[in-house]
N, C-alpha and C positions, 0 to 999 in steps of 0.2 A: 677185726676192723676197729674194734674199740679201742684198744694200744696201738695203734697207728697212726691216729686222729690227735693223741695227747704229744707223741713224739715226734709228730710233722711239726706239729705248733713249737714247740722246742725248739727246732730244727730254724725254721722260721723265724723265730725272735732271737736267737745266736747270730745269724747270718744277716740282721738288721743291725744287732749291735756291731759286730765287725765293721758292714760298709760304714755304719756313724765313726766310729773310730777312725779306721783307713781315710775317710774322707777330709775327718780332722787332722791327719799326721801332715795332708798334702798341702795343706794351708801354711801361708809364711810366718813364720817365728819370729817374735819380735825379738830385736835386740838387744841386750844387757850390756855387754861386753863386746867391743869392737876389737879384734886382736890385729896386729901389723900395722901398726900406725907408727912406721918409726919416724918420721917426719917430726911427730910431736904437735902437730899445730893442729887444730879443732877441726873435728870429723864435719861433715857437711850434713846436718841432719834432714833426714827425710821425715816431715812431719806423718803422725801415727803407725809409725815404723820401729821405734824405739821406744825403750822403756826405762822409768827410774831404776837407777842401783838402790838407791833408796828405802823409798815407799811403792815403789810396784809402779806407777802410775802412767798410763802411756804420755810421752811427747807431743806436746799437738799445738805447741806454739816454742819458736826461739826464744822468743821475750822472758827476760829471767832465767834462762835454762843455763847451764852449766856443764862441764865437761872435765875429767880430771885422765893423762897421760901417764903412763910409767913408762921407765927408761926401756922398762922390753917390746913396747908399745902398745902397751891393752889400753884401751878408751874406756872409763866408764861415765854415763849422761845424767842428768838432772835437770827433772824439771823446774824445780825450784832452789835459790841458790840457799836455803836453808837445810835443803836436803843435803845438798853436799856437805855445810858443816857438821851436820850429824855425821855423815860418813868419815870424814876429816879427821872428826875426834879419835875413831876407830884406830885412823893406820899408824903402823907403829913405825914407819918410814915417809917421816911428812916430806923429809928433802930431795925425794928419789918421783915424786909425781909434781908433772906439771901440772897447774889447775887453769883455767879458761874462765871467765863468765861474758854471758850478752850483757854488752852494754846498750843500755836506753839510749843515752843520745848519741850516739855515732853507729849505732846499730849491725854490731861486728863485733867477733868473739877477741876480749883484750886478755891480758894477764891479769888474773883475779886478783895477785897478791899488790899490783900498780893499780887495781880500781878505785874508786873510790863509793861507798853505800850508803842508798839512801834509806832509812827504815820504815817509811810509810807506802810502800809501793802495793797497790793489791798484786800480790803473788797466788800460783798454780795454790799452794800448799797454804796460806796466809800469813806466812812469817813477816811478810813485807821488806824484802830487801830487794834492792835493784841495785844493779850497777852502772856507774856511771864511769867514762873517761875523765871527765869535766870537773874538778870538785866544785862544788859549789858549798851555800853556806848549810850548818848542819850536815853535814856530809861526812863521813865516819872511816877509815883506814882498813884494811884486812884484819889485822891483826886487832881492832874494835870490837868490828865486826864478829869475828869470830868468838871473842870472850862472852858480847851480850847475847850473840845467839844460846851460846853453851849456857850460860845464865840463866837463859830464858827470858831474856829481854825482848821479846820479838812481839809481833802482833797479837799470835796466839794466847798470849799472858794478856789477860784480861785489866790486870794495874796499865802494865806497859803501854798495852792499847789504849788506854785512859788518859795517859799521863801524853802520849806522842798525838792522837788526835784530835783530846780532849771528848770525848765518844763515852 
């Protein structure tokens, strides 16, 4: 009786962790990677469904978020459009992915590379870039954009932050 009492128990805590497992495989998986989009034009995101390629970070608002297309169709999402220039730096085929960003004032996914950025925006991640359709004054290009992120020109930088809000 005695070794049956130690090896129920066993038995018992195996078949707990299984159901916790099992239970978690049947939960929906958040998305990284959207594949068959050959459409090319910005997936329709379903707020805390998706996930940064990034920084990990779930989706939970369009505002600032980001979207990048390859020609075979994978989607990959970004919550912050700072994110995506980190990943940017990355690929070794910048001409072969569409990029997308939310634009603030027309509030609709435009061509990142025609947007135009603003660097004070509080962002997901705090880099502070928003995109605009609209240029307005201080308003900054893609290809700006892109250098002072890689800089480290962004919020995050404690000068940067000094120098853009005076803070």
């Amino acid at each position: 009786m005695k070794k049956i009492v130690p090896l129920l128990t066993v038995i018992i805590i195996v078949a707990i962790i299984v159901i916790i497992f099992l239970s978690m495989s049947n939960k929906k998986q958040m998305i990284v990677i959207e594949q068959n989009n050959h459409t090319h034009s910005p997936v329709d995101i379903k707020l805390n469904h998706y996930q940064d390629t990034q920084c990990g970070m779930t989706i939970t608002s369009t505002k600032h978020s980001a979207q990048a297309v390859s020609k075979d169709g994978r989607t990959w999402f970004f919550d912050d459009i700072g994110c995506m220039t980190l990943w940017y730096e990355n690929l070794k085929n910048k001409n072969d992915i569409k990029f997308w960003v939310f634009s603030n004032d027309t509030n609709k996914y435009i061509d990142a590379k025609t947007a135009w950025y603003k660097r004070t925006d509080a962002t997901p991640m705090g880099y502070g870039l928003g995109a605009y359709e609209n240029k307005q004054e201080k308003f900054i290009d893609f290809e700006t954009m892109l250098l002072k992120m890689l800089r480290n020109e962004n919020l995050n930088n404690p000068y940067t932050k000094k120098e853009l809000l005076g803070n």
